[in-house]
Backbone as JSON Lines, residues from 0, in Angstrom:
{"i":0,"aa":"X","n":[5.85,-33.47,7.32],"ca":[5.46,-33.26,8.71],"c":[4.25,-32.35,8.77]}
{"i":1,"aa":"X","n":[3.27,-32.38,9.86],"ca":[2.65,-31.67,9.66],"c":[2.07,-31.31,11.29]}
{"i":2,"aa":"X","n":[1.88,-29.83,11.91],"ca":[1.84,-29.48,13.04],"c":[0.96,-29.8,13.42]}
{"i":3,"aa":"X","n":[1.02,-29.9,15.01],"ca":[0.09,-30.31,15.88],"c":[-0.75,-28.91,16.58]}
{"i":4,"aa":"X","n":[-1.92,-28.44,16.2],"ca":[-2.16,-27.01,16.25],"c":[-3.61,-26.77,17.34]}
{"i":5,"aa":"X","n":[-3.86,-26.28,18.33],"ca":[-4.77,-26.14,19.15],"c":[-5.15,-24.72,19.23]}
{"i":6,"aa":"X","n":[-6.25,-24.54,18.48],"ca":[-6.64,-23.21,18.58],"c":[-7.24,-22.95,20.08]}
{"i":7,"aa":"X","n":[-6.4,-22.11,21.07],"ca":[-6.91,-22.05,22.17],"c":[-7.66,-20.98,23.08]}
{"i":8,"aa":"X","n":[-8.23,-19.71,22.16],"ca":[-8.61,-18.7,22.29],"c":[-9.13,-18.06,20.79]}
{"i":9,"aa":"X","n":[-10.17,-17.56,21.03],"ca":[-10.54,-16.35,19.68],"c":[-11.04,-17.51,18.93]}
{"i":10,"aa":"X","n":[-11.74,-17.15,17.45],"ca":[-12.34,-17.98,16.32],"c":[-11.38,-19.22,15.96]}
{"i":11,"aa":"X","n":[-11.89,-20.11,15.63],"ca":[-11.07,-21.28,15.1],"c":[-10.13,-21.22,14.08]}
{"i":12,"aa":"X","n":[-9.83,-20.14,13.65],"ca":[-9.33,-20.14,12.06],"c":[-7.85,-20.38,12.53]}
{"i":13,"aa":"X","n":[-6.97,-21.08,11.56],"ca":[-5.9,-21.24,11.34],"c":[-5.25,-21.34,10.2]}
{"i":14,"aa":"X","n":[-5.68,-20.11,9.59],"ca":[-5.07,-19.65,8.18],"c":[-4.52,-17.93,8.94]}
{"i":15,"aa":"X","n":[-3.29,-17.64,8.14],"ca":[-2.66,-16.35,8.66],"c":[-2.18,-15.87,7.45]}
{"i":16,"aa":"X","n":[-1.94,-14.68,7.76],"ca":[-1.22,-13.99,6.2],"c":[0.46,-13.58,6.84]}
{"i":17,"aa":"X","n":[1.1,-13.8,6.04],"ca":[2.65,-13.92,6.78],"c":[3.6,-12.81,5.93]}
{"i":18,"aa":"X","n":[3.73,-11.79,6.18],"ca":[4.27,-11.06,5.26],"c":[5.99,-10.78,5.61]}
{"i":19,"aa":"X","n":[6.92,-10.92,4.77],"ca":[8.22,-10.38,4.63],"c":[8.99,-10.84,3.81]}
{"i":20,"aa":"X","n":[10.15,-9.15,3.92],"ca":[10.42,-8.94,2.75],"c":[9.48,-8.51,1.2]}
{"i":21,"aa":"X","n":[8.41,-8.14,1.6],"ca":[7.68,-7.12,0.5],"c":[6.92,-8.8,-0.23]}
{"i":22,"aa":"X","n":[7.24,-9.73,0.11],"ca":[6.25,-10.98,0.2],"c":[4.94,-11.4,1.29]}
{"i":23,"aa":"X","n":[4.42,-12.0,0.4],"ca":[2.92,-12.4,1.52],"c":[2.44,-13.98,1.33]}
{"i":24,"aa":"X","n":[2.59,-14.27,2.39],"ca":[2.05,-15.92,2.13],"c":[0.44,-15.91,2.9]}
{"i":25,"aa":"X","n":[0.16,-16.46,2.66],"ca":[-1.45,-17.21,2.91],"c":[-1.06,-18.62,3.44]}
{"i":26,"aa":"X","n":[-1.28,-18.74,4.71],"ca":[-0.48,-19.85,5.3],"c":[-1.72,-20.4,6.2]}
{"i":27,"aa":"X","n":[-1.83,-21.77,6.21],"ca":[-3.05,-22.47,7.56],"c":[-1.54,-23.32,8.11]}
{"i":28,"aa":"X","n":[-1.6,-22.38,9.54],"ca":[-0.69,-23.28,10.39],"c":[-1.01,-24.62,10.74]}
{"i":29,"aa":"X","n":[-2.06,-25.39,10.52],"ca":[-2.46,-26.39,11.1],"c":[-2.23,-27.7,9.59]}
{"i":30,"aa":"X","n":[-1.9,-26.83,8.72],"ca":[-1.39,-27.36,7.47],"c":[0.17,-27.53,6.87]}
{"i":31,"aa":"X","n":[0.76,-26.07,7.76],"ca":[2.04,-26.76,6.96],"c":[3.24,-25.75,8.0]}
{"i":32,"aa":"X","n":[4.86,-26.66,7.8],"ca":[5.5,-25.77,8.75],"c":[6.3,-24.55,8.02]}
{"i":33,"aa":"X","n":[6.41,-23.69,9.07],"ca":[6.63,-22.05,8.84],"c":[7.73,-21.6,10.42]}
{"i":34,"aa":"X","n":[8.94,-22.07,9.97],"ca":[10.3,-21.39,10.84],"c":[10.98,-19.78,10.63]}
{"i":35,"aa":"X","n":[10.14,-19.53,11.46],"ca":[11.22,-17.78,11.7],"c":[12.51,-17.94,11.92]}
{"i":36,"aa":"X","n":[13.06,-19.01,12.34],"ca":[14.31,-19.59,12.41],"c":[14.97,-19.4,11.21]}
{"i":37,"aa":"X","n":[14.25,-19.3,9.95],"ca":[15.29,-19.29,8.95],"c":[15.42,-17.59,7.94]}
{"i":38,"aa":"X","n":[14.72,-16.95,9.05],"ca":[14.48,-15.86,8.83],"c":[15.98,-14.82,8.33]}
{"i":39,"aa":"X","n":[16.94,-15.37,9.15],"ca":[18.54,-14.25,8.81],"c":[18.88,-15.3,7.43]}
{"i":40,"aa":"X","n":[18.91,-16.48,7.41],"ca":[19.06,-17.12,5.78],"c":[18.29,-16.4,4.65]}
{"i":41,"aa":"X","n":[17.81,-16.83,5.04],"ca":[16.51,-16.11,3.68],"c":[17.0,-14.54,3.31]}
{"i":42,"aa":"X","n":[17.27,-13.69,4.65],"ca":[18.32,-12.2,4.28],"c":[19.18,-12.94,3.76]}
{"i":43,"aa":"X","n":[19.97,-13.8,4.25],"ca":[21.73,-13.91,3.09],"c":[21.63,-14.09,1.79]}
{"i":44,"aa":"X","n":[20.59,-15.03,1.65],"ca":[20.37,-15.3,0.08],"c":[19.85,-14.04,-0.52]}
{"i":45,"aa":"X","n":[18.8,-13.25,0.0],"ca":[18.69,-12.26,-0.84],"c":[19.64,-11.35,-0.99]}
{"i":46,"aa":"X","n":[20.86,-11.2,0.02],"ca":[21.55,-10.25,-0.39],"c":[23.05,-10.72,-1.05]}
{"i":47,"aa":"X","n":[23.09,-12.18,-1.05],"ca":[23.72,-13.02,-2.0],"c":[23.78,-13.42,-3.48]}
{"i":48,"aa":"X","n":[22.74,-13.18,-3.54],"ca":[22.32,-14.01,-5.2],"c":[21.95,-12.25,-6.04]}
{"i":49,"aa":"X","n":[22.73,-12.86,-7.48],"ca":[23.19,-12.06,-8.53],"c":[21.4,-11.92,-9.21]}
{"i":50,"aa":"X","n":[21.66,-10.52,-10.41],"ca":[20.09,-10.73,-10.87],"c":[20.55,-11.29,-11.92]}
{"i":51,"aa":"X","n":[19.7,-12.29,-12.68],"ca":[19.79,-12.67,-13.73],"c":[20.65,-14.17,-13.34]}
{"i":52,"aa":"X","n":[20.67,-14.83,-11.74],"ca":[21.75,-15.61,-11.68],"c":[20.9,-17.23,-11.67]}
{"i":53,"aa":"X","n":[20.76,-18.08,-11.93],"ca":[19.74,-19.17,-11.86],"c":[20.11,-19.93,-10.65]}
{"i":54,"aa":"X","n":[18.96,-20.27,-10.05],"ca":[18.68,-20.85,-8.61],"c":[18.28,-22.03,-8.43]}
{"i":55,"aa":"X","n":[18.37,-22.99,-8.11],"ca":[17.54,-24.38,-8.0],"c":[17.23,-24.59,-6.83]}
{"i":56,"aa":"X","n":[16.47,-25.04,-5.93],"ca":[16.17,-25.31,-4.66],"c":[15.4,-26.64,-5.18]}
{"i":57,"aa":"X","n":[16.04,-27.28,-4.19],"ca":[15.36,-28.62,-4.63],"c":[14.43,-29.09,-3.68]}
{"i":58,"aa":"X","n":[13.9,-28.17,-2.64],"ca":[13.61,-28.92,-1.5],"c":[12.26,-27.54,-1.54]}
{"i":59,"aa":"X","n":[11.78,-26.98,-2.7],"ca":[11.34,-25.75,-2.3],"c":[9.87,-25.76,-1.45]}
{"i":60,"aa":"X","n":[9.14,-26.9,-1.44],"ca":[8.07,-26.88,-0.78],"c":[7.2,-25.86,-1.09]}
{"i":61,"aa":"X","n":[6.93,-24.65,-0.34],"ca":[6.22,-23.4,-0.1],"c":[6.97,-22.46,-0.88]}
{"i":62,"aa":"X","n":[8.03,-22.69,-0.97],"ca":[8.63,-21.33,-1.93],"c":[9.34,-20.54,-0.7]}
{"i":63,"aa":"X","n":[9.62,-21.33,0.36],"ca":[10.46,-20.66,1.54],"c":[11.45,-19.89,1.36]}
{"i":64,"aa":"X","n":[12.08,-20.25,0.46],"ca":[13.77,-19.64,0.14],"c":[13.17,-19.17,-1.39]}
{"i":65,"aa":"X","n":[12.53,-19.58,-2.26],"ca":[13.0,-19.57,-3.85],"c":[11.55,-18.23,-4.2]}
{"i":66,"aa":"X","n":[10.97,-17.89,-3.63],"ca":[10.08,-16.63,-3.56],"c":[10.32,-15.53,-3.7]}
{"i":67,"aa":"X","n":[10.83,-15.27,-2.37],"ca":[11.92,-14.09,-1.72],"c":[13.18,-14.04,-2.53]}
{"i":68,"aa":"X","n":[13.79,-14.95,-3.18],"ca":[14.88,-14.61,-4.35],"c":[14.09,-14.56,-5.65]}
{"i":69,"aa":"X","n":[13.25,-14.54,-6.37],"ca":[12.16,-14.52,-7.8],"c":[12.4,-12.63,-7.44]}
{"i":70,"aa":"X","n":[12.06,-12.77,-6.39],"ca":[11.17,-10.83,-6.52],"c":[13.04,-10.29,-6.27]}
């Protein structure tokens, strides 16, 4: 999928820097999707998953979920 994005004020750019959880993405919204919605998941897993425990995400795309569990 890919968003439908109208820059409607200020410079054209649609690249953002997205930071959390002590992570930083480099993101062009007009390129790819980015849900704050999954924002309390992404806490469970990090405060779920063991160190040293192996993870597979099969769907990882961007590194949405499998990032934020690496660090």
């Amino acid at each position: 999928r890919k968003p439908k994005v109208e820059v409607i004020a200020g410079c054209k750019k649609t690249q953002t820097l997205h930071q959390e959880h002590k992570c930083k993405f480099l993101l062009d919204v007009s390129d790819i999707m980015w849900s704050q919605g999954n924002k309390n998941e992404r806490i469970r897993l990090i405060k779920t998953v063991k160190s040293k425990e192996t993870i597979v995400d099969m769907f990882a795309g961007i590194g949405y979920f499998s990032i934020f569990l690496a660090k």
